[in-house]
Phi, psi and omega in degrees: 000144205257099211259307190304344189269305166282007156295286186320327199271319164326264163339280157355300191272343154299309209283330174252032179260301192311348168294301215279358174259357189244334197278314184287341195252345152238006172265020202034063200233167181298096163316046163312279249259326182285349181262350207260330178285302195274359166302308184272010116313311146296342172280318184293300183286325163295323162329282174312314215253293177286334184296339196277150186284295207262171181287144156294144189241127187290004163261027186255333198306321167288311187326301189306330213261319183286308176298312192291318174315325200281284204285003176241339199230142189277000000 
């Protein structure tokens, strides 16, 4: 299992749960689909983040962001 990928994916998905959660939150309508994205965003990257044997170090993080990107794309 690829910890790191699933850090990235996590991370991903937070990032793009925050429109649709501010979108929900000013037409004043209930965030379901922005809290069920950033709940299993937080779930994904915690997930990455204990499963992987070494710690991340955030200045590693573009380098790291790149290899996966790298070891997945043709």
């Amino acid at each position: 299992m690829d910890y790191d990928l699933l850090f990235f994916v996590g991370l991903g998905m937070l990032i793009l749960s925050i429109p649709s959660l501010m979108s929900a939150l000013i037409d004043d309508r209930p965030p379901l689909v922005a809290g069920f994205g950033m709940l299993l965003g937080i779930g994904l990257a915690a997930w990455g983040l204990i499963g992987g044997d070494q710690g991340l170090n955030p200045a590693a993080l573009p380098r790291l962001f790149f290899e996966v990107l790298g070891r997945y794309l043709p």
